[in-house]
PDB file with one MODEL, atoms N, CA, C and O in Angstrom:
MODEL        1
ATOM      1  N   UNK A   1      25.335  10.302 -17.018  1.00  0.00           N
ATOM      2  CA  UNK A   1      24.069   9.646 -17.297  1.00  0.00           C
ATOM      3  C   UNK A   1      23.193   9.752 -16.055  1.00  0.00           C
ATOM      4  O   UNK A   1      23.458   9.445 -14.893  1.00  0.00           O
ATOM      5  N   UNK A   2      22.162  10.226 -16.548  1.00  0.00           N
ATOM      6  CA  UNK A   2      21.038  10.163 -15.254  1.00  0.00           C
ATOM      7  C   UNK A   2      20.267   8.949 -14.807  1.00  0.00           C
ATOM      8  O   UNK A   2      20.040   8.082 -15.651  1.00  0.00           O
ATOM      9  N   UNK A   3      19.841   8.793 -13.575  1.00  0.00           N
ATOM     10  CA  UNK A   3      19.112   6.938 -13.214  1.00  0.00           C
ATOM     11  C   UNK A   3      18.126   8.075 -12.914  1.00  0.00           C
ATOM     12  O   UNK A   3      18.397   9.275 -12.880  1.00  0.00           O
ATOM     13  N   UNK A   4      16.575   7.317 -12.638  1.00  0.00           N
ATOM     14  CA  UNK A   4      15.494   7.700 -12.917  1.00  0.00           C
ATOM     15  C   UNK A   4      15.150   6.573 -11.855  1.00  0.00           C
ATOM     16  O   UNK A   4      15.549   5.408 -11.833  1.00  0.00           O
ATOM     17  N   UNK A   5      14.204   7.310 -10.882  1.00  0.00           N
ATOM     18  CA  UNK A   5      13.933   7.068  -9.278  1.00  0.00           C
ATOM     19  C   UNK A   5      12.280   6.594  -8.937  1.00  0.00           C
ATOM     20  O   UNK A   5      11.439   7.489  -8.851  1.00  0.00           O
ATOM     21  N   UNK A   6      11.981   5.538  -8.800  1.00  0.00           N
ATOM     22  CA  UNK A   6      10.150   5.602  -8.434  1.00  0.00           C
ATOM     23  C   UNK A   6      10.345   5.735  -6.754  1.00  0.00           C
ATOM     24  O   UNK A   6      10.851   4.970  -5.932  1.00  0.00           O
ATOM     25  N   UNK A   7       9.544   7.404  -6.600  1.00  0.00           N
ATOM     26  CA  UNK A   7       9.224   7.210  -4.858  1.00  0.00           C
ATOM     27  C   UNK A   7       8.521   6.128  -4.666  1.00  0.00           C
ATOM     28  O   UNK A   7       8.849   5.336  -3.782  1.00  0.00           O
ATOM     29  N   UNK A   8       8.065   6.039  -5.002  1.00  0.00           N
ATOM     30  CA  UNK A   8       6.511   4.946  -4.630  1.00  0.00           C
ATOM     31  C   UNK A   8       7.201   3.351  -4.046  1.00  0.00           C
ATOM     32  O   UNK A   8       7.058   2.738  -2.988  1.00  0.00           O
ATOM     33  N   UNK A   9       7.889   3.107  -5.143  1.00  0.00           N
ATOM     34  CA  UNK A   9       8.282   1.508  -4.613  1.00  0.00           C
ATOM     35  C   UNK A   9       9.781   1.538  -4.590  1.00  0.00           C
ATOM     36  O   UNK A   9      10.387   0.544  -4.190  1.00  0.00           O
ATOM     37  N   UNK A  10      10.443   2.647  -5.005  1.00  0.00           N
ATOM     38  CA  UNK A  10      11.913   2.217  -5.375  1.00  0.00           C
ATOM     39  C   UNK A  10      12.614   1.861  -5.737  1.00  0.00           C
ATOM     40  O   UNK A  10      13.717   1.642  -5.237  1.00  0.00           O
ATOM     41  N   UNK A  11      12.045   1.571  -7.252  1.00  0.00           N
ATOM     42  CA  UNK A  11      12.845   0.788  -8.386  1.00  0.00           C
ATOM     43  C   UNK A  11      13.770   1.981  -8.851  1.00  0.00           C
ATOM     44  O   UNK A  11      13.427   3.163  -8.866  1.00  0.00           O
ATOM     45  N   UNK A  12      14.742   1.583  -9.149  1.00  0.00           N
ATOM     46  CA  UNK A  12      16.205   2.720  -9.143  1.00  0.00           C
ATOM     47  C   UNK A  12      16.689   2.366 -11.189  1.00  0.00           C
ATOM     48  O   UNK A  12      16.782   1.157 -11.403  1.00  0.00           O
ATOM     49  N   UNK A  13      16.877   3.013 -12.108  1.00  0.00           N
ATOM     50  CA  UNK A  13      17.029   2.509 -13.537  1.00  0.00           C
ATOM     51  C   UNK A  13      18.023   3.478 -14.044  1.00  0.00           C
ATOM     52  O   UNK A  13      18.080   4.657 -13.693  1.00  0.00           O
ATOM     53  N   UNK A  14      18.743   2.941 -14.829  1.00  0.00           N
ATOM     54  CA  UNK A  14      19.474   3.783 -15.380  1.00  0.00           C
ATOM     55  C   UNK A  14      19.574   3.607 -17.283  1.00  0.00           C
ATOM     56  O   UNK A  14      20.250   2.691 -17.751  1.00  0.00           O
ATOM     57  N   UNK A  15      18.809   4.609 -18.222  1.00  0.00           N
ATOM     58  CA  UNK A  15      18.522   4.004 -19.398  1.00  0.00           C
ATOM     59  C   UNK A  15      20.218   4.228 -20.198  1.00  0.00           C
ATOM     60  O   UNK A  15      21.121   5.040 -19.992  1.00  0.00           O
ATOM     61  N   UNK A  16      20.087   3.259 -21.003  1.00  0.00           N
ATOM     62  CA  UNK A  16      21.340   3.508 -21.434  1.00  0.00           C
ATOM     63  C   UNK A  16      21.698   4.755 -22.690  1.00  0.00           C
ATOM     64  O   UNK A  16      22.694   5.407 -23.003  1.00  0.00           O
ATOM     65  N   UNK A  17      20.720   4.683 -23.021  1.00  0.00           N
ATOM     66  CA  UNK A  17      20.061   5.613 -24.300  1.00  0.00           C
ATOM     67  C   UNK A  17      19.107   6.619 -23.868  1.00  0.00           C
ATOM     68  O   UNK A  17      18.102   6.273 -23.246  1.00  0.00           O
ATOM     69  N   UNK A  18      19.328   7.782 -24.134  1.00  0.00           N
ATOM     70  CA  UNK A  18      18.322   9.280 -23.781  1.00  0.00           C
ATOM     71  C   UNK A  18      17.324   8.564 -24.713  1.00  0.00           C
ATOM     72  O   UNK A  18      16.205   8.760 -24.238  1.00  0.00           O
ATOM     73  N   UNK A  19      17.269   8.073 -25.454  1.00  0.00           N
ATOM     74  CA  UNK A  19      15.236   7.990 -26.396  1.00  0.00           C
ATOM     75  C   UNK A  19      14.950   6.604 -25.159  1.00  0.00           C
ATOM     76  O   UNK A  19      13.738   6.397 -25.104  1.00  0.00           O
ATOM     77  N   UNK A  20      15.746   5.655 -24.201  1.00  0.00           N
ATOM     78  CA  UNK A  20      14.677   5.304 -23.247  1.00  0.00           C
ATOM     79  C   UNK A  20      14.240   5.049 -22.273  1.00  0.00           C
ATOM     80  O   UNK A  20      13.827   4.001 -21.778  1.00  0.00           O
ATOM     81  N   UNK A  21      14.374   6.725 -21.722  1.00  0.00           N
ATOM     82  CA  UNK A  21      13.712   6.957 -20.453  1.00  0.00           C
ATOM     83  C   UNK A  21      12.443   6.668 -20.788  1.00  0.00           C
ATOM     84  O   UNK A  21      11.922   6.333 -21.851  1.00  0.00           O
ATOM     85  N   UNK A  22      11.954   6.890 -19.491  1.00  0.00           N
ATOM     86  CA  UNK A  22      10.313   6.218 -19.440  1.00  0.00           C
ATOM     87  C   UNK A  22       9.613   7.457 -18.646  1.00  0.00           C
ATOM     88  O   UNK A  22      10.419   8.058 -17.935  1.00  0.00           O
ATOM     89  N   UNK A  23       8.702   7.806 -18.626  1.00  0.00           N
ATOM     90  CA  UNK A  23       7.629   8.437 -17.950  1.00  0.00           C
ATOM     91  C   UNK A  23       7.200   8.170 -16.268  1.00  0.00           C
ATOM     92  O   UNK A  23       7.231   8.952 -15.317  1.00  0.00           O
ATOM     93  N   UNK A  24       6.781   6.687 -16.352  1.00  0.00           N
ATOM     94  CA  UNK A  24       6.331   6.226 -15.540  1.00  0.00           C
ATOM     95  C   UNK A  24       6.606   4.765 -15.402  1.00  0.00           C
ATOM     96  O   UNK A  24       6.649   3.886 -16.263  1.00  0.00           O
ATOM     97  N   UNK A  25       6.890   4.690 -13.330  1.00  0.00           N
ATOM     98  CA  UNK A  25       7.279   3.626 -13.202  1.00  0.00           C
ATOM     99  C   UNK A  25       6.805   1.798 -13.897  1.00  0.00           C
ATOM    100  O   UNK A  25       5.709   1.249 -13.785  1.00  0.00           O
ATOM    101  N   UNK A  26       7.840   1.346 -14.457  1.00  0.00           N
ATOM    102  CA  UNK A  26       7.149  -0.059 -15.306  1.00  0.00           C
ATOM    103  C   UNK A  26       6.249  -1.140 -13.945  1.00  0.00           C
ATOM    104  O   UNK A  26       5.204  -1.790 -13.959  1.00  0.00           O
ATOM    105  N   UNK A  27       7.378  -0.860 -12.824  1.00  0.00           N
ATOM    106  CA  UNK A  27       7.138  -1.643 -12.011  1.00  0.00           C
ATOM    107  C   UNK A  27       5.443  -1.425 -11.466  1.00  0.00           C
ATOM    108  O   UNK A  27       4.565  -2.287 -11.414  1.00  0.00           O
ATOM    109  N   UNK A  28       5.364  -0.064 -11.123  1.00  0.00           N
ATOM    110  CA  UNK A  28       3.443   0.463 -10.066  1.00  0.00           C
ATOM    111  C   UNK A  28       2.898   0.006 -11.245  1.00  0.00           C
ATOM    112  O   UNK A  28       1.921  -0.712 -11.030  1.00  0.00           O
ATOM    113  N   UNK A  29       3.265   0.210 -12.870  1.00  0.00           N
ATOM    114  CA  UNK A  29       2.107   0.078 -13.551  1.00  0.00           C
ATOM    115  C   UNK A  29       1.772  -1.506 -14.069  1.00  0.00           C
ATOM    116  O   UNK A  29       0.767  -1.893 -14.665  1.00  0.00           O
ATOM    117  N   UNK A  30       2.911  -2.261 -13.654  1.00  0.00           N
ATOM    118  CA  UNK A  30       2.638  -3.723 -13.819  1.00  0.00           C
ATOM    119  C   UNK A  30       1.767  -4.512 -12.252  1.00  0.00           C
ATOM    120  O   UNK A  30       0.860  -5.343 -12.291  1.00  0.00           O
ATOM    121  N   UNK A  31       2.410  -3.916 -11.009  1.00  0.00           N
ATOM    122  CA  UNK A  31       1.978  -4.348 -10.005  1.00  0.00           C
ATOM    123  C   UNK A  31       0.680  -4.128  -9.617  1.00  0.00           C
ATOM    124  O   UNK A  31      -0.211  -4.975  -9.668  1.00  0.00           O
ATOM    125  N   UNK A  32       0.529  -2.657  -9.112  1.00  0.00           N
ATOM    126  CA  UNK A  32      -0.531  -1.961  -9.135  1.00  0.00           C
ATOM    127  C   UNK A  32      -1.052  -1.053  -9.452  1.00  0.00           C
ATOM    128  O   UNK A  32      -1.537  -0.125  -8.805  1.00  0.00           O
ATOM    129  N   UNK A  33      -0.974  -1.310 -10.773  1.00  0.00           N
ATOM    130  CA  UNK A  33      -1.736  -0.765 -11.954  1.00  0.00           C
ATOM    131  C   UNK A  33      -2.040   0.996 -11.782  1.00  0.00           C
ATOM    132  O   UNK A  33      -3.135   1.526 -11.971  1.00  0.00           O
ATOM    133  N   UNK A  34      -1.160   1.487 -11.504  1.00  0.00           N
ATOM    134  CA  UNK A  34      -0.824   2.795 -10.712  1.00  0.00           C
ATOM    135  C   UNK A  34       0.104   3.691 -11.986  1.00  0.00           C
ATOM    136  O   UNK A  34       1.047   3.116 -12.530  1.00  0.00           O
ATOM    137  N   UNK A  35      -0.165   4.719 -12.269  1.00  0.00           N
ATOM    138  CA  UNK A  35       0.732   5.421 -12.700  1.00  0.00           C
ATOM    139  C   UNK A  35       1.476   6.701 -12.130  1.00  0.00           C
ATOM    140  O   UNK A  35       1.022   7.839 -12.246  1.00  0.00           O
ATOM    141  N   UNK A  36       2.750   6.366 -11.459  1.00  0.00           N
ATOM    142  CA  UNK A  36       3.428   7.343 -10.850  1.00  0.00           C
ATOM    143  C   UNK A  36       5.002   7.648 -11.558  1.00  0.00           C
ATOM    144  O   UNK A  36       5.749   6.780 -12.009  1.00  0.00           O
ATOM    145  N   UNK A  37       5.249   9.045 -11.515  1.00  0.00           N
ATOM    146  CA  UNK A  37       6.287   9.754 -12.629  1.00  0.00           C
ATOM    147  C   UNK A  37       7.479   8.846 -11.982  1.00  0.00           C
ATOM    148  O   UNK A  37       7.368   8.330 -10.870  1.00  0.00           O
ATOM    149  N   UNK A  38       8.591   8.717 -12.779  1.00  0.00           N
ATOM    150  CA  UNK A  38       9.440   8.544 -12.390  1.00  0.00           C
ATOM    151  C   UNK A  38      10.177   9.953 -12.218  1.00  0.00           C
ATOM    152  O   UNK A  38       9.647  10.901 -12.798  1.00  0.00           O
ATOM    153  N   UNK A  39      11.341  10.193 -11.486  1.00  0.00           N
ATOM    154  CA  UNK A  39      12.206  11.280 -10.768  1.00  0.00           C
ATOM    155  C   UNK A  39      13.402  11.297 -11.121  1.00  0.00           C
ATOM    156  O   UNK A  39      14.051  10.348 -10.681  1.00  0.00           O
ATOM    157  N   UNK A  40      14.020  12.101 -11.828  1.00  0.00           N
ATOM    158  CA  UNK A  40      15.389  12.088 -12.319  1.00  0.00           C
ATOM    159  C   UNK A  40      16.665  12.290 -11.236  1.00  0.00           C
ATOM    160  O   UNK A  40      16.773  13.442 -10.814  1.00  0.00           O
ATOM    161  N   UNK A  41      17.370  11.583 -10.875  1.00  0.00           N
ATOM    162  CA  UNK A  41      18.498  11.809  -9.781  1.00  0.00           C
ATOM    163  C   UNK A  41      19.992  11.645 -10.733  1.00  0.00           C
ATOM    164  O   UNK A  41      20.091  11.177 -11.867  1.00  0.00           O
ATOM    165  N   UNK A  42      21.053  12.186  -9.869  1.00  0.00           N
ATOM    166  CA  UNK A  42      22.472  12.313 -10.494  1.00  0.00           C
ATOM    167  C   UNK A  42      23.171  10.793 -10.309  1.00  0.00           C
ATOM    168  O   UNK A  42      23.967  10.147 -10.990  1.00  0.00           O
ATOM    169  N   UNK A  43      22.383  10.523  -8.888  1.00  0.00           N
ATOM    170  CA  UNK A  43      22.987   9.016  -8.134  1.00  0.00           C
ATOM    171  C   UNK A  43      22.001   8.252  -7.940  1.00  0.00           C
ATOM    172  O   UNK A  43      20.924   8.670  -7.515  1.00  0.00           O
ATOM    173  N   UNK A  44      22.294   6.721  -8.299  1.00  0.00           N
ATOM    174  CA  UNK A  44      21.414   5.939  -7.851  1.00  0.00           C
ATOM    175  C   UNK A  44      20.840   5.980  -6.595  1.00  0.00           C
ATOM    176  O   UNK A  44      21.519   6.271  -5.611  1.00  0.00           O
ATOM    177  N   UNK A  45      19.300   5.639  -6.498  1.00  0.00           N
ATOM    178  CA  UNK A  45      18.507   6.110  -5.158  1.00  0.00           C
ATOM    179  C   UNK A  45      18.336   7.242  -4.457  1.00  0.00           C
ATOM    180  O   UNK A  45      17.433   7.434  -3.643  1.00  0.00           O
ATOM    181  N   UNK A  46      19.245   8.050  -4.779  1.00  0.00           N
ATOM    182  CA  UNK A  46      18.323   9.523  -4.237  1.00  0.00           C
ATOM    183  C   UNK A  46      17.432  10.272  -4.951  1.00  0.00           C
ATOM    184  O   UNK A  46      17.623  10.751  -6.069  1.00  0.00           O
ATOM    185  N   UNK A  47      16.158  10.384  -4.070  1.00  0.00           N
ATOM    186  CA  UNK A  47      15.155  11.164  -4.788  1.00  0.00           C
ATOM    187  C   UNK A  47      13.755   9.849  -5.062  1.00  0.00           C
ATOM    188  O   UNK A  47      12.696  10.118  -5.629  1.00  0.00           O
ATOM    189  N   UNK A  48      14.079   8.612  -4.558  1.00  0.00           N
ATOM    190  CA  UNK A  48      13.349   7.578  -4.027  1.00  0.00           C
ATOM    191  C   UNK A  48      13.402   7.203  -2.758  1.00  0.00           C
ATOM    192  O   UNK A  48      14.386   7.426  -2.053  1.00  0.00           O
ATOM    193  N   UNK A  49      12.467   6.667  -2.398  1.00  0.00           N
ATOM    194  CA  UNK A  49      11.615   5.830  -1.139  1.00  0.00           C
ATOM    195  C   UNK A  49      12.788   4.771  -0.809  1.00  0.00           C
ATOM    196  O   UNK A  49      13.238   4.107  -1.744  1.00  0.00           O
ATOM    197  N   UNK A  50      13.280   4.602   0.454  1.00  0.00           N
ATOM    198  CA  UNK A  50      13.975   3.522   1.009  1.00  0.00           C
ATOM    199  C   UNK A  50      13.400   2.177   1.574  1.00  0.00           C
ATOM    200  O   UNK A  50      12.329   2.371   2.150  1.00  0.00           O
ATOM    201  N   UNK A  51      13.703   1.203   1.574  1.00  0.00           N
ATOM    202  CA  UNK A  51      12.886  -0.050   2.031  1.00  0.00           C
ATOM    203  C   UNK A  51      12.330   0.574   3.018  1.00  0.00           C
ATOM    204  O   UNK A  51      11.166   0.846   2.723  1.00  0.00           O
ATOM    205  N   UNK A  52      12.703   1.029   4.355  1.00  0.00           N
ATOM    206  CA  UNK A  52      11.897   1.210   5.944  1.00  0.00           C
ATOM    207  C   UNK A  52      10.936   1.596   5.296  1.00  0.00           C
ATOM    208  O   UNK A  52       9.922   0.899   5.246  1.00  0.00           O
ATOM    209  N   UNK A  53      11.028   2.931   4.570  1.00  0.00           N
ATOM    210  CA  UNK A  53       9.987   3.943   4.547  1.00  0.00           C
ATOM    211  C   UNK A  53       9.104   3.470   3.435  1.00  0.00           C
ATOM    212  O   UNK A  53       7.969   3.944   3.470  1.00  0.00           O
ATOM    213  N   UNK A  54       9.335   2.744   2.576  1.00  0.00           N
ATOM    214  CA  UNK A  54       7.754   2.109   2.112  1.00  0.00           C
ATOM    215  C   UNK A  54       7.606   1.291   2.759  1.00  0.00           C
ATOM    216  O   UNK A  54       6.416   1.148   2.477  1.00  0.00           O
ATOM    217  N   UNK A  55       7.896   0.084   3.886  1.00  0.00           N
ATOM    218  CA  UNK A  55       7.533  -0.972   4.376  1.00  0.00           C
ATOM    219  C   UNK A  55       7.212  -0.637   5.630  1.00  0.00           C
ATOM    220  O   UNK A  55       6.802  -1.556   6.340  1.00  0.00           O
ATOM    221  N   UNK A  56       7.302   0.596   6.164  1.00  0.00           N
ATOM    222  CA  UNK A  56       7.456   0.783   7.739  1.00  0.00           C
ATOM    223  C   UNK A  56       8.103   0.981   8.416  1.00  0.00           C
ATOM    224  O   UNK A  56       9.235   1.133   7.956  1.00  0.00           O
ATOM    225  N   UNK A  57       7.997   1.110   9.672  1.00  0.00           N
ATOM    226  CA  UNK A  57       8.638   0.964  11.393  1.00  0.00           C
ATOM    227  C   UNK A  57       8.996  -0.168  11.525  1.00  0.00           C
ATOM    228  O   UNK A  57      10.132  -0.449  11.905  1.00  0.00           O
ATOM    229  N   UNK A  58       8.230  -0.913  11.279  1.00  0.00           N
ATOM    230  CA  UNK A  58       8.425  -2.350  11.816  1.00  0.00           C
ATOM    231  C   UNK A  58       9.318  -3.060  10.985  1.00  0.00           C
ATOM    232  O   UNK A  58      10.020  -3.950  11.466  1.00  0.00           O
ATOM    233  N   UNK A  59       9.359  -2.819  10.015  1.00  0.00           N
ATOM    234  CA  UNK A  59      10.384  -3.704   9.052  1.00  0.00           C
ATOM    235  C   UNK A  59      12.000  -3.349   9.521  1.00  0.00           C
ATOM    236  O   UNK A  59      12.854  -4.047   8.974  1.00  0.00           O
ATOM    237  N   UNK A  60      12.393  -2.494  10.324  1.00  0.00           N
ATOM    238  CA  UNK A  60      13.628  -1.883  10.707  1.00  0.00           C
ATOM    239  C   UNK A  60      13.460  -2.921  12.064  1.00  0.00           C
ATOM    240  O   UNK A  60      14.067  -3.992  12.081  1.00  0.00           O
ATOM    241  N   UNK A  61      12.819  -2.616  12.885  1.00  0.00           N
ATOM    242  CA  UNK A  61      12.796  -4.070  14.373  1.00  0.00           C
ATOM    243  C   UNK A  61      12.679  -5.375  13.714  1.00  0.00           C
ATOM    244  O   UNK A  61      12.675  -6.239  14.590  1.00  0.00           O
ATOM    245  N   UNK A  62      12.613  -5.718  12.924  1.00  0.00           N
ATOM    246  CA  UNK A  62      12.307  -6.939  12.524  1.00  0.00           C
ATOM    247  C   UNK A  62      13.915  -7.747  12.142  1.00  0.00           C
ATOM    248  O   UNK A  62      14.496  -8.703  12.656  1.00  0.00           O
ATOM    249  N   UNK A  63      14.334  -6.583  10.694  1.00  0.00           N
ATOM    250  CA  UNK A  63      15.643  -7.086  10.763  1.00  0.00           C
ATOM    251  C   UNK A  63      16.865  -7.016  11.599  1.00  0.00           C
ATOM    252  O   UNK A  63      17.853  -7.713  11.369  1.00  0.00           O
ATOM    253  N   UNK A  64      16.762  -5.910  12.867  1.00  0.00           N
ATOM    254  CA  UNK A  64      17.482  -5.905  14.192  1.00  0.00           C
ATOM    255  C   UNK A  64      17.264  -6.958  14.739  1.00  0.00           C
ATOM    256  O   UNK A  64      18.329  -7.329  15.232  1.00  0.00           O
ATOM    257  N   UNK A  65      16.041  -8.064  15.051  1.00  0.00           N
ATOM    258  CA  UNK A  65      15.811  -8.606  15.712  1.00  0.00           C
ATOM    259  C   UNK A  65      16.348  -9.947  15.170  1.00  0.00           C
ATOM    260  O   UNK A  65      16.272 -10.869  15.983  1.00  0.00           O
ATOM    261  N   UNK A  66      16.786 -10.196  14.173  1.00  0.00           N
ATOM    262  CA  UNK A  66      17.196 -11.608  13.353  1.00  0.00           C
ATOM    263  C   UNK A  66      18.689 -11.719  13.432  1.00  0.00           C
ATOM    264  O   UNK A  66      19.316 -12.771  13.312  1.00  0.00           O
ATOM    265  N   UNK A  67      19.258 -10.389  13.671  1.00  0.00           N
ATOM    266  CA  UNK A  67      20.709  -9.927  13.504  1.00  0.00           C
ATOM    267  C   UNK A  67      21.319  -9.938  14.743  1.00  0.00           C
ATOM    268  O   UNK A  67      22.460 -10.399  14.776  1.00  0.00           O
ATOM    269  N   UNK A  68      20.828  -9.540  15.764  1.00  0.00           N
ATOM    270  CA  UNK A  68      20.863  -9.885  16.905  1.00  0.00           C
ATOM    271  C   UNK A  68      21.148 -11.296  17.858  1.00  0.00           C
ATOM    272  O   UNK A  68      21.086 -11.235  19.086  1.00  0.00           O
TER     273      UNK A  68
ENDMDL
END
């Protein structure tokens, strides 16, 4: 079974049924009203955006700095 990947924000899905994959992410088009494809991967999360890298540089010092 394939999971289906949004770069954009990183919502990771896996449909249980081939009739329901989706096109486009539910999440950009509920949040911000955005329509971006979703990406077919073998494994969950590859072929999507990781927290750092949609949130930043800084979001990686931030949680070092609490852990610390």
């Amino acid at each position: 079974m394939q999971y289906l990947n949004c770069p954009n924000c990183g919502l990771t899905i896996r449909p249980s049924a081939d009739w329901l994959t989706v096109e486009h992410c539910p999440r950009c088009l509920a949040r911000r009203r955005t329509r971006v494809a979703m990406v077919a991967s073998p494994a969950p999360g590859e072929g999507g955006a990781s927290a750092p890298d949609i949130l930043g540089p800084s979001a990686r010092s931030h949680v070092a700095d609490r852990e610390a």
